[in-house]
Backbone as CSV, one residue per row, in Angstrom:
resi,resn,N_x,N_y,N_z,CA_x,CA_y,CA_z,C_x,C_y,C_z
1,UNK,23.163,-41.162,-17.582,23.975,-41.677,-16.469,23.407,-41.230,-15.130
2,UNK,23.008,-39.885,-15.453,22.545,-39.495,-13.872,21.036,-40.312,-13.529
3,UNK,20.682,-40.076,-14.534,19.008,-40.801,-14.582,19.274,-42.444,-13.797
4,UNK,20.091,-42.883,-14.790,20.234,-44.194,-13.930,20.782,-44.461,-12.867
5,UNK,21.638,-43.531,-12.655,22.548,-43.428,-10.521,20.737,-43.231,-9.773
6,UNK,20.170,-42.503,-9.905,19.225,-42.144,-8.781,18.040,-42.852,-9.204
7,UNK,18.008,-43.961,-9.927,16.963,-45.485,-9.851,15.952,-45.265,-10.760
8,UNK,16.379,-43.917,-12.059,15.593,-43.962,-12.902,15.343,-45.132,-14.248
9,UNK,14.189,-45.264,-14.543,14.243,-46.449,-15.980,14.488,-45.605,-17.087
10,UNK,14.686,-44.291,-17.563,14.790,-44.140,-18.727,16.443,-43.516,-18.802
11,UNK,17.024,-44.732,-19.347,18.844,-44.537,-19.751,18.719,-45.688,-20.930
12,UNK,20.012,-45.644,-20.900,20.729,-46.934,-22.264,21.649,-47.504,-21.576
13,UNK,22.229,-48.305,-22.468,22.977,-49.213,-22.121,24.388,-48.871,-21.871
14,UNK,24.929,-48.243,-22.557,26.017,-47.162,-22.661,26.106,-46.290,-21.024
15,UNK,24.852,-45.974,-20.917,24.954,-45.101,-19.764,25.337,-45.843,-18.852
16,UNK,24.492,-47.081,-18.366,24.791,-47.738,-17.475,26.204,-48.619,-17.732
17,UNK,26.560,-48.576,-18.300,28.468,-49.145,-18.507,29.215,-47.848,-18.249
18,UNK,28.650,-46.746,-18.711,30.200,-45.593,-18.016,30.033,-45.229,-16.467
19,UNK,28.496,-45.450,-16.305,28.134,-45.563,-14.728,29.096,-46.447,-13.249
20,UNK,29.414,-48.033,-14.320,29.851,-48.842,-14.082,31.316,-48.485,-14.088
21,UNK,32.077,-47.566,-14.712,33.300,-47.728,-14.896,33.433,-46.647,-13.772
22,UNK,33.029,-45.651,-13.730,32.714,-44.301,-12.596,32.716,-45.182,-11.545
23,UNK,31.921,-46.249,-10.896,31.771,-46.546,-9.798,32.853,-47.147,-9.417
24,UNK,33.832,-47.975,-10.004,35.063,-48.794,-9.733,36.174,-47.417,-8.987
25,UNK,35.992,-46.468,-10.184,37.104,-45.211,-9.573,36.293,-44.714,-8.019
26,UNK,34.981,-44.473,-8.205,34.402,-43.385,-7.283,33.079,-44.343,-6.286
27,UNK,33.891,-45.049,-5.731,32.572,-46.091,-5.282,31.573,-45.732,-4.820
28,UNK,31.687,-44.142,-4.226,30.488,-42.909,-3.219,29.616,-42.372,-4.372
29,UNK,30.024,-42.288,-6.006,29.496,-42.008,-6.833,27.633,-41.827,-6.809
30,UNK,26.960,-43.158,-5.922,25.913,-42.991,-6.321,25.148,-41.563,-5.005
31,UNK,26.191,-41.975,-4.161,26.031,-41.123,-2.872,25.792,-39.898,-2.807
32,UNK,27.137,-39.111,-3.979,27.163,-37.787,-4.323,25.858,-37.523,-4.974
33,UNK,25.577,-38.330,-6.355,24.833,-37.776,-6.965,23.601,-37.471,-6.464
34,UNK,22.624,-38.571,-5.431,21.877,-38.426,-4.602,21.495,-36.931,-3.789
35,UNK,22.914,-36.883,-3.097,23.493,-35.617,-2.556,22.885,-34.253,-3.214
36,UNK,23.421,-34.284,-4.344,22.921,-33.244,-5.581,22.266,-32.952,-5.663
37,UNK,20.987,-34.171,-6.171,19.270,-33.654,-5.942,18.992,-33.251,-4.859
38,UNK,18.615,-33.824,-3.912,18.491,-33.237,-2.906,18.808,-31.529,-2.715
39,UNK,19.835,-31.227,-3.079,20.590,-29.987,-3.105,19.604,-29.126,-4.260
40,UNK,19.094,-29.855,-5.313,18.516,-29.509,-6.170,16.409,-28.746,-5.496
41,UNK,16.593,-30.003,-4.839,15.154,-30.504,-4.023,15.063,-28.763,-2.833
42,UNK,16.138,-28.978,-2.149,16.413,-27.908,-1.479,16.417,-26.237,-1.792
43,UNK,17.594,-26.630,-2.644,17.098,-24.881,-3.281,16.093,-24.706,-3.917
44,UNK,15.320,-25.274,-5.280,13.877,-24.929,-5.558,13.078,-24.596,-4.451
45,UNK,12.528,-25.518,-3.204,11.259,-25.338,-2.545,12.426,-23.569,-1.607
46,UNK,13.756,-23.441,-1.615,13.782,-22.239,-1.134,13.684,-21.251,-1.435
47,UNK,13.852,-21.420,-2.985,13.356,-19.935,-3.759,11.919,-19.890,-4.615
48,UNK,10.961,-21.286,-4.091,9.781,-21.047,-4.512,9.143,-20.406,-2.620
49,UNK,9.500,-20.661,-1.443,9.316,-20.044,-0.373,9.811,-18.292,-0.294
50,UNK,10.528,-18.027,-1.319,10.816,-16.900,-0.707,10.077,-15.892,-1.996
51,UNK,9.313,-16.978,-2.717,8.136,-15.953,-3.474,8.326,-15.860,-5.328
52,UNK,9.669,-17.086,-4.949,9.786,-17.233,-6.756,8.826,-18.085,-7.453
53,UNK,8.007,-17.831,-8.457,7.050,-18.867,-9.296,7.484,-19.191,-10.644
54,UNK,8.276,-18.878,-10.825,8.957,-19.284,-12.219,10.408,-19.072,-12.109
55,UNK,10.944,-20.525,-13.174,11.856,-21.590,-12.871,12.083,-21.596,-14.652
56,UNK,13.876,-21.305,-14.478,14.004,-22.250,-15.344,15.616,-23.235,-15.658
57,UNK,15.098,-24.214,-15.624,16.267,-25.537,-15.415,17.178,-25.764,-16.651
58,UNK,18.268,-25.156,-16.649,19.327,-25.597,-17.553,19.874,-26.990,-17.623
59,UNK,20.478,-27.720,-18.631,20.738,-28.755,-18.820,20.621,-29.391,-17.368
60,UNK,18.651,-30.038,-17.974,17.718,-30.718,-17.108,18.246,-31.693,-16.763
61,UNK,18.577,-32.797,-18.493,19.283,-34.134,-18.162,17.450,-34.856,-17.987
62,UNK,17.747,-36.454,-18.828,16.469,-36.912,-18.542,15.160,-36.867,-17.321
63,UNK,14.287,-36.790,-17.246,13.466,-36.278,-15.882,13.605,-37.301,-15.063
64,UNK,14.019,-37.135,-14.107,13.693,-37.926,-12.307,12.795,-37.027,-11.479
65,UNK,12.104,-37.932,-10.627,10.872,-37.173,-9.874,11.530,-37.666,-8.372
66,UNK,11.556,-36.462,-7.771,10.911,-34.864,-7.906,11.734,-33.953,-8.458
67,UNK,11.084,-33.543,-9.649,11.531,-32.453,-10.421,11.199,-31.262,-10.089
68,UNK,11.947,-30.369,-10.967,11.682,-28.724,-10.251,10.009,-28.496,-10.415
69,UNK,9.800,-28.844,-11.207,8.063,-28.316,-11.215,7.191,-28.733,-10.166
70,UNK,7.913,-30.183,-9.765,6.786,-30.978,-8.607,7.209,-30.158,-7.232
71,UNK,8.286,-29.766,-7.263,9.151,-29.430,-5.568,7.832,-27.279,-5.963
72,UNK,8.262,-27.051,-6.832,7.900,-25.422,-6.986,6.224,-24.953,-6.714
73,UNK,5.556,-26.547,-7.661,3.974,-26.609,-7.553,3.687,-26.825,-5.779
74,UNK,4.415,-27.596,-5.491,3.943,-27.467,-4.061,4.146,-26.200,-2.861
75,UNK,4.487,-25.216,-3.387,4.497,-23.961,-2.522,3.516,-23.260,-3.538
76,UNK,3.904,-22.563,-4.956,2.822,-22.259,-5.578,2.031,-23.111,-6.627
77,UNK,0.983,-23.508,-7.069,0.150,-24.724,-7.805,0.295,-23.765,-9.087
78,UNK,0.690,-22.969,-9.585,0.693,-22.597,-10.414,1.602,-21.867,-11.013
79,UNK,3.063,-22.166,-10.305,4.388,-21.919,-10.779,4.440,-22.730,-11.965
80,UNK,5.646,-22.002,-12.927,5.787,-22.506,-14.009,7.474,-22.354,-14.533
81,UNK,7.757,-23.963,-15.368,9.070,-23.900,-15.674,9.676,-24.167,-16.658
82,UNK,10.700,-23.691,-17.080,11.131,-24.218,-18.503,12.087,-25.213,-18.333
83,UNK,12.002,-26.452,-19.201,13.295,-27.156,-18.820,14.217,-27.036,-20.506
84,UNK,15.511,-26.937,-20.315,16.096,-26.477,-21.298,17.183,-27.864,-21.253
85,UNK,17.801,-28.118,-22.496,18.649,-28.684,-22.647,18.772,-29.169,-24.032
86,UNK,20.099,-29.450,-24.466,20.673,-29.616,-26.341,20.367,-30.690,-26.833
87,UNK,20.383,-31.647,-25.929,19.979,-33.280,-26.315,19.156,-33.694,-27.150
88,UNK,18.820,-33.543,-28.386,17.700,-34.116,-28.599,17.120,-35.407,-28.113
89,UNK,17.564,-36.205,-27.842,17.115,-37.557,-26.963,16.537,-37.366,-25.930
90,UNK,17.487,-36.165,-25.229,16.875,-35.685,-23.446,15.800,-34.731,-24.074
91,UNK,16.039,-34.783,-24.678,14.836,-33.189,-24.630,12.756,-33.938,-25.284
92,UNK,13.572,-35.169,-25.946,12.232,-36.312,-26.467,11.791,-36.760,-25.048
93,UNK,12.602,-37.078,-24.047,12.270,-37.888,-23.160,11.280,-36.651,-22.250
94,UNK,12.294,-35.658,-22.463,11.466,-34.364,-21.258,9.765,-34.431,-21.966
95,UNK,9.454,-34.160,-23.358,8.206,-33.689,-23.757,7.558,-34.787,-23.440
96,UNK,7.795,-36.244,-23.813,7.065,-37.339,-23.473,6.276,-37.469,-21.733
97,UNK,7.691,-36.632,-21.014,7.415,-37.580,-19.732,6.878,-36.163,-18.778
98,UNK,7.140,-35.180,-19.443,7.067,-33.850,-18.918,5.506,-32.685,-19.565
99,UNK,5.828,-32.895,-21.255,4.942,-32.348,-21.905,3.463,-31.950,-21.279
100,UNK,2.916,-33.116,-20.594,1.424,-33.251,-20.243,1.384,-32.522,-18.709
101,UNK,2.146,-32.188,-17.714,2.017,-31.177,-16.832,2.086,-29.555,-17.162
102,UNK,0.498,-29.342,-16.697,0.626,-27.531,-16.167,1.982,-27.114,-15.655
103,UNK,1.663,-25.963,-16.663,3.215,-24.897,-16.434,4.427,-25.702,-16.633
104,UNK,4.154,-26.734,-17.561,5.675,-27.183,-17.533,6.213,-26.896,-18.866
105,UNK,7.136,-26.417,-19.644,7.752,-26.305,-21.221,8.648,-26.882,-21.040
106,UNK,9.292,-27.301,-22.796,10.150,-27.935,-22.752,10.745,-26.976,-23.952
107,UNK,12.223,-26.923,-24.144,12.519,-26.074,-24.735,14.238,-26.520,-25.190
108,UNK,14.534,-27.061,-26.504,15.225,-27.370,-27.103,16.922,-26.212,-27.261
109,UNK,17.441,-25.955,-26.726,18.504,-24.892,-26.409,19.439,-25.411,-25.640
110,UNK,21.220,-24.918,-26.272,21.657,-24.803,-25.934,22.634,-24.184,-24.347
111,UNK,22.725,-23.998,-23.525,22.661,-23.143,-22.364,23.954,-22.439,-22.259
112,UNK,24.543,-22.930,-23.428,25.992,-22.247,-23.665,25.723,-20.654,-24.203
113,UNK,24.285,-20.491,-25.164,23.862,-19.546,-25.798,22.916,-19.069,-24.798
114,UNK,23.079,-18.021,-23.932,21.746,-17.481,-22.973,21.140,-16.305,-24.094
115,UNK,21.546,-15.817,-24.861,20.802,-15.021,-25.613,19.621,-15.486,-26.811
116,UNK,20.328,-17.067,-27.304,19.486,-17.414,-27.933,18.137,-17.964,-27.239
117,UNK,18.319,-18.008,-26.300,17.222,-18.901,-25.102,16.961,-17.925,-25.029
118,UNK,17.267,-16.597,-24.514,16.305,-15.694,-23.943,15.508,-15.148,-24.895
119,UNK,15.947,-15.190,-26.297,15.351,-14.273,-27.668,14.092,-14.865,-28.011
120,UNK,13.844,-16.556,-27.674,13.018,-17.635,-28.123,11.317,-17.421,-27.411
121,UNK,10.736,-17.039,-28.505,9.595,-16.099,-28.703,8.412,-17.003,-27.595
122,UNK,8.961,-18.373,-27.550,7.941,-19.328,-26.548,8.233,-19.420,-25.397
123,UNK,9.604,-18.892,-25.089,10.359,-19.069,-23.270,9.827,-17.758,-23.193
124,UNK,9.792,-16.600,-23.812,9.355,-15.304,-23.526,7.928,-15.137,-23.320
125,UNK,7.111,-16.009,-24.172,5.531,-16.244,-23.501,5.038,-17.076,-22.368
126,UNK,6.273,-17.768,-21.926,5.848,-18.710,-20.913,5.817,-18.086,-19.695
127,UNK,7.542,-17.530,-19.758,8.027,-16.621,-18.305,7.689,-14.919,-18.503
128,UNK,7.394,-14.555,-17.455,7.777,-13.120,-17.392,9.862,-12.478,-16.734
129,UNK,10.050,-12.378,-18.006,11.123,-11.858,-17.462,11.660,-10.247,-16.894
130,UNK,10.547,-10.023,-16.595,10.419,-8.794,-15.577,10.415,-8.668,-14.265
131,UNK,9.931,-10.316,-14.260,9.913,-10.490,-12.710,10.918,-11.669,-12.136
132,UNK,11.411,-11.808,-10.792,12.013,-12.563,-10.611,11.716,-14.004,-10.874
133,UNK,13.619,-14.599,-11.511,13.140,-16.205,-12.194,13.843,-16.760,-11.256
134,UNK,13.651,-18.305,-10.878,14.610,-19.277,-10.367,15.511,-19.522,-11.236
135,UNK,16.845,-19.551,-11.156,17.520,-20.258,-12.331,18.333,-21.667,-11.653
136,UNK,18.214,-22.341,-12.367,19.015,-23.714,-12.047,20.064,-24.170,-12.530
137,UNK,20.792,-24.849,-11.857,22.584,-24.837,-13.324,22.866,-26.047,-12.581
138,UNK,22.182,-27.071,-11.885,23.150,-28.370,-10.660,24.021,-29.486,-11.972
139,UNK,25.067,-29.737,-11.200,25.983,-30.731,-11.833,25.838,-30.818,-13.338
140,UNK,25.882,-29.065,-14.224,26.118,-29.368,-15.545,27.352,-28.214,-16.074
141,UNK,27.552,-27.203,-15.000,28.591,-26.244,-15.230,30.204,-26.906,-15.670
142,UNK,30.253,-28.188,-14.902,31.763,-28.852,-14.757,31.676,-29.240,-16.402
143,UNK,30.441,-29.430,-17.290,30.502,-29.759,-18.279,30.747,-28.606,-19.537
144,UNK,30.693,-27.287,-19.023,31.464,-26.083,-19.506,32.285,-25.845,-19.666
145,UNK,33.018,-25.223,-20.823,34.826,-25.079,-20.696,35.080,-23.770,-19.815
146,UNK,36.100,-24.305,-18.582,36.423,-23.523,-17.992,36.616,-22.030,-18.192
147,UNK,37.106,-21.489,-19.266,36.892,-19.798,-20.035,35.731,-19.594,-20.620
148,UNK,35.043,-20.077,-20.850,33.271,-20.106,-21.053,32.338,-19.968,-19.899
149,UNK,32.670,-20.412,-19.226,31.662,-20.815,-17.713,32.019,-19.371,-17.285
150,UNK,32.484,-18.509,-17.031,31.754,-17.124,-15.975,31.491,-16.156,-17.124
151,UNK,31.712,-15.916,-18.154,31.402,-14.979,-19.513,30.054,-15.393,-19.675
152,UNK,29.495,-16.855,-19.893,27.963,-17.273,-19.658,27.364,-17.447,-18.780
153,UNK,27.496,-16.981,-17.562,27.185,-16.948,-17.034,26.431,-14.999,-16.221
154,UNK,27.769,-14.327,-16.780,27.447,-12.846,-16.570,26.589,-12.811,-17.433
155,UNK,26.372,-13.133,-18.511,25.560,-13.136,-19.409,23.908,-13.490,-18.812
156,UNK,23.790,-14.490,-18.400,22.397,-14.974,-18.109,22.048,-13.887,-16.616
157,UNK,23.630,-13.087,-15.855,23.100,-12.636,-14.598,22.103,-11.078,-14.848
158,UNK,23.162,-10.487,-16.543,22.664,-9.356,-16.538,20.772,-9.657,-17.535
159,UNK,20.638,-10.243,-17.750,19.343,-10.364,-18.118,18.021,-11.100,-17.524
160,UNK,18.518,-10.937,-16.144,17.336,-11.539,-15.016,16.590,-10.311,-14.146
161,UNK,15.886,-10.376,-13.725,15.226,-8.984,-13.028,15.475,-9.315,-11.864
162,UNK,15.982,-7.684,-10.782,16.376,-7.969,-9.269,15.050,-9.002,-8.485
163,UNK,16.567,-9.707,-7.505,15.494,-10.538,-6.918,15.501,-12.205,-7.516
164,UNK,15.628,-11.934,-8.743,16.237,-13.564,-9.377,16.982,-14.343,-8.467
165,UNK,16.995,-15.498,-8.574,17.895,-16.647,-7.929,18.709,-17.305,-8.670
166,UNK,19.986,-17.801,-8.419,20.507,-18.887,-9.542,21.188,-19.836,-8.143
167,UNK,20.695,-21.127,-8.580,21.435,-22.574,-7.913,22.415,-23.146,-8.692
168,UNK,23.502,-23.254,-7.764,24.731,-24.195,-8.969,25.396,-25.231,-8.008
169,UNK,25.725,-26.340,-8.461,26.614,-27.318,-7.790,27.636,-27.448,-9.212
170,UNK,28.757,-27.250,-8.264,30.160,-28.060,-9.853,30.838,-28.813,-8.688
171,UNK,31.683,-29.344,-9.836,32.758,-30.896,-9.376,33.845,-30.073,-9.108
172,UNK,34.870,-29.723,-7.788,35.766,-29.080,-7.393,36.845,-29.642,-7.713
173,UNK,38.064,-29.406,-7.990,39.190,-29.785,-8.366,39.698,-29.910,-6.300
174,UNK,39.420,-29.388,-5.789,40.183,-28.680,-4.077,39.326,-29.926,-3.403
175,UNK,39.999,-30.769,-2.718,39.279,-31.920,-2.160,39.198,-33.146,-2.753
176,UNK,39.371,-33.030,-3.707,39.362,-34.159,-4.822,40.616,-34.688,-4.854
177,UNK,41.020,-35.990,-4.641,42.511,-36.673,-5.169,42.628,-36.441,-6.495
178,UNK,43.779,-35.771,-6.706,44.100,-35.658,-8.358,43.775,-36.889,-9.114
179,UNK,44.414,-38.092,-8.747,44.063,-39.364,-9.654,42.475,-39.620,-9.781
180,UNK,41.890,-39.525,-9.184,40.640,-39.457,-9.238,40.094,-38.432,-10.484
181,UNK,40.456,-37.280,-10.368,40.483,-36.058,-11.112,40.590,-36.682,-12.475
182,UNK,41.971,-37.150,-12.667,42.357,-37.573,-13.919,41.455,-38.478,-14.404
183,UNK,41.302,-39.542,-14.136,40.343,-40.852,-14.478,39.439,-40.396,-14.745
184,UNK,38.669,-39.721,-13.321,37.209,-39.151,-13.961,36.966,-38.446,-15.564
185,UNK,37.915,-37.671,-15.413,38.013,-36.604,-17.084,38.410,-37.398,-17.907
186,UNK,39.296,-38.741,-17.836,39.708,-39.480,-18.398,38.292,-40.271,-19.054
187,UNK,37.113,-40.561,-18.354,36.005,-41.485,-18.545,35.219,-40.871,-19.686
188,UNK,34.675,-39.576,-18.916,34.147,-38.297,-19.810,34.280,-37.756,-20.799
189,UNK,35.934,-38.093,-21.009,36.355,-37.384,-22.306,36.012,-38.609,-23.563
190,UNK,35.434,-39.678,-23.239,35.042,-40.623,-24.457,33.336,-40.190,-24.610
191,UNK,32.877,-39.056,-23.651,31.515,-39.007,-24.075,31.291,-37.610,-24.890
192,UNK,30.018,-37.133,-25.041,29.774,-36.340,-25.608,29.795,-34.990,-24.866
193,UNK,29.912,-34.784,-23.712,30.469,-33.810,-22.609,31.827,-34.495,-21.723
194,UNK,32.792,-33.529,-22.380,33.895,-33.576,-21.469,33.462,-33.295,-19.943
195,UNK,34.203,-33.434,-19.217,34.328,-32.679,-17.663,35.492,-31.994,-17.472
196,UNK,35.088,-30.863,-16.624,36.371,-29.743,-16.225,36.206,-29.631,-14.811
197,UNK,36.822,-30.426,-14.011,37.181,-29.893,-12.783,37.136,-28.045,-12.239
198,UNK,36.903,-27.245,-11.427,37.518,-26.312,-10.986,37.756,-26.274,-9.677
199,UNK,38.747,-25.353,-9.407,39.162,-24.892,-8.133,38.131,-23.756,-7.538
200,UNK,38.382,-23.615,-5.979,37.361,-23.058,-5.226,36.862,-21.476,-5.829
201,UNK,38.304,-20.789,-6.259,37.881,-19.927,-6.450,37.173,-19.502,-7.810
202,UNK,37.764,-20.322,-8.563,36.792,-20.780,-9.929,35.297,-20.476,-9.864
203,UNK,35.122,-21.401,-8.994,33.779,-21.973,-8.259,32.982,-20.311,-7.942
204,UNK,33.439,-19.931,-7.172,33.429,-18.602,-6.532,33.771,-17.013,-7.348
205,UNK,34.206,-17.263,-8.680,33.782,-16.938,-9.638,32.322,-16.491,-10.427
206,UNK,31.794,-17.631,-10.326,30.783,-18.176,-10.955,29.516,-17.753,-10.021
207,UNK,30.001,-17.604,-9.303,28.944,-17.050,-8.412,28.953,-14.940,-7.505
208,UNK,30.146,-14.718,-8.777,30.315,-13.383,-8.628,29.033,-12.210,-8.791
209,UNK,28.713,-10.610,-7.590,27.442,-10.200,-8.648,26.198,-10.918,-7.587
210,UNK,26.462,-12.225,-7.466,24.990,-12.504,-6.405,25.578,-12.264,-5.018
211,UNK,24.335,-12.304,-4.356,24.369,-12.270,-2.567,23.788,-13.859,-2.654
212,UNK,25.206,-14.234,-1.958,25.112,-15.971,-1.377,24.627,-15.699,-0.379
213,UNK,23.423,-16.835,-0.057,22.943,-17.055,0.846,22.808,-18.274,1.568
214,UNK,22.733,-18.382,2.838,23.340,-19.422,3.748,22.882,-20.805,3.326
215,UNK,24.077,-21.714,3.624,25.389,-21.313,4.166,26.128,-21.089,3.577
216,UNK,26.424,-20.208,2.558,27.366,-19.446,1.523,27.316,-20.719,0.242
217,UNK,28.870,-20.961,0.343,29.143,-22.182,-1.270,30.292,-23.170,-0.104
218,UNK,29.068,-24.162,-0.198,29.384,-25.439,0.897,30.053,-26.525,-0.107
219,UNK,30.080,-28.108,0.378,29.949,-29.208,-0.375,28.257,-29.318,-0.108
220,UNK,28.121,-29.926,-1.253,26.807,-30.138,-1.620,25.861,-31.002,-0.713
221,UNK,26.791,-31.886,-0.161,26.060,-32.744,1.015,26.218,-31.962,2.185
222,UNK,26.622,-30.818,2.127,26.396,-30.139,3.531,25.673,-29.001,3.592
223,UNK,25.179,-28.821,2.237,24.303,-27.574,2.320,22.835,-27.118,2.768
224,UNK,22.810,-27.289,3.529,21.466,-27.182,4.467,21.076,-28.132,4.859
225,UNK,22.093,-29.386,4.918,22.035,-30.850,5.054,22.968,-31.032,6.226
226,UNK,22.715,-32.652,6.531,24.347,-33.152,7.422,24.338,-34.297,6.762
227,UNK,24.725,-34.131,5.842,25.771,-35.771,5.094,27.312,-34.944,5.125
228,UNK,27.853,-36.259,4.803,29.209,-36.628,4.866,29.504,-36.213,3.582
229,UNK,30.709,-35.476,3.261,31.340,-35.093,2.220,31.604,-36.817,1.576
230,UNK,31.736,-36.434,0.317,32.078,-37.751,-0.443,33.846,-37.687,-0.891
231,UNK,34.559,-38.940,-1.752,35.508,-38.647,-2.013,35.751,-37.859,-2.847
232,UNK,34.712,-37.337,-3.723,34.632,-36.032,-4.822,34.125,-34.617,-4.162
233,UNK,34.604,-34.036,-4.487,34.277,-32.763,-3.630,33.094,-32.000,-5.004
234,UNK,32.078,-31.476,-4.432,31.178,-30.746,-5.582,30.648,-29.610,-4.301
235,UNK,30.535,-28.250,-4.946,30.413,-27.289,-4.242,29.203,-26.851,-4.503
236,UNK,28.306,-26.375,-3.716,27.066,-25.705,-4.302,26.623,-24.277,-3.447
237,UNK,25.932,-23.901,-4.195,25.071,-22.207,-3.771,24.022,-21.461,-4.086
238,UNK,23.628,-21.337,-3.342,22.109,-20.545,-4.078,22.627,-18.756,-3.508
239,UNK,22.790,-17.727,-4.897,22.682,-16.509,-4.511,21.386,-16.018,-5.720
240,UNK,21.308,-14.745,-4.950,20.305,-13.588,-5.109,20.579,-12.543,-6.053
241,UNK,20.205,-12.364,-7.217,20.444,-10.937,-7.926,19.864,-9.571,-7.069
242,UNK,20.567,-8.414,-6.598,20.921,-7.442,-5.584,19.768,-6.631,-6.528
């Protein structure tokens, strides 16, 4: 679905019909998501500027370019990233379309399990986890169950080395018209990832433990940006392990 909002060719047919039903409720839909990357686009080249070379992207979701490897290679040519995600479909499409770039892995995992990802004897030869990693989490946390999402998350904070980064955008419940709320979860809940709304402080939760850095945890179209908030509110942040 996301692949096909931002003008990618590799989706189904399916995707592009719940796309279609999303857009009737959320007509800004393609706006936000846009929004996102970008947000995505943004924090990589800021924590490959501030000296991070290795990246690794939690539920990637099929590849659109510019991906984290293309935004990271262009500060260092020899940064390197893992892209992770459960899909087997997404994860065929990543090796096909991804496989053949330097420093890029692809790596079949859950992101609900950070221990099993971190234990996996080929993410451990790729990255050094001694040294600081980028971590990435954009528009897949809302797809977490709300009492899951900060327990996995402390989880992935205490096994990063100081200096690590983690980027997150989620779908806010605070800003959002409830009916909207409903429908949306209403759409989702016929797919294979529910959606969970949260509230700000939820949000702010999730980002407990790091030093946020500017402009703290914005809407996503305003984060180092000037777009216009959409009718969905999605919050994002890039903090620092201390």
């Amino acid at each position: 679905m996301y692949n096909y909002t931002l003008g990618g060719k590799d989706n189904f047919a399916v995707d592009r019909e719940a796309v279609g039903q999303i857009a009737e409720l959320f007509p800004d839909y393609a706006t936000l998501a846009l929004a996102n990357r970008s947000f995505l686009i943004r924090a990589v080249d800021a924590m490959a500027r501030s000296g991070i070379d290795q990246f690794l992207d939690l539920g990637t979701g099929i590849p659109v370019s510019p991906s984290v490897h293309e935004v990271a290679q262009e500060v260092h040519p020899g940064a390197r990233v893992v892209y992770v995600d459960k899909d087997p479909i997404v994860m065929a499409q990543n090796r096909a379309l991804r496989g053949s770039y330097p420093g890029v892995l692809t790596a079949h995992h859950d992101l609900r399990h950070p221990d099993a990802l971190f234990a996996d004897a080929q993410i451990r030869g790729w990255l050094d986890f001694d040294r600081p990693l980028g971590v990435v989490l954009t528009a897949v946390l809302h797809f977490v169950r709300s009492d899951l999402a900060p327990q996995m998350i402390t989880r992935y904070r205490r096994m990063l080395a100081p200096n690590s980064q983690v980027a997150i955008s989620v779908a806010c419940r605070d800003g959002t018209p409830p009916e909207l709320i409903r429908r949306m979860e209403q759409v989702y809940a016929t797919s294979s990832m529910p959606m969970n709304f949260r509230s700000t402080a939820q949000i702010e939760q999730l980002m407990e433990g790091l030093d946020l850095l500017e402009p703290g945890l914005t809407d996503v179209t305003t984060w180092r940006a000037d777009g216009e908030p959409t009718t969905l509110s999605m919050l994002a942040g890039l903090g620092r392990m201390l």
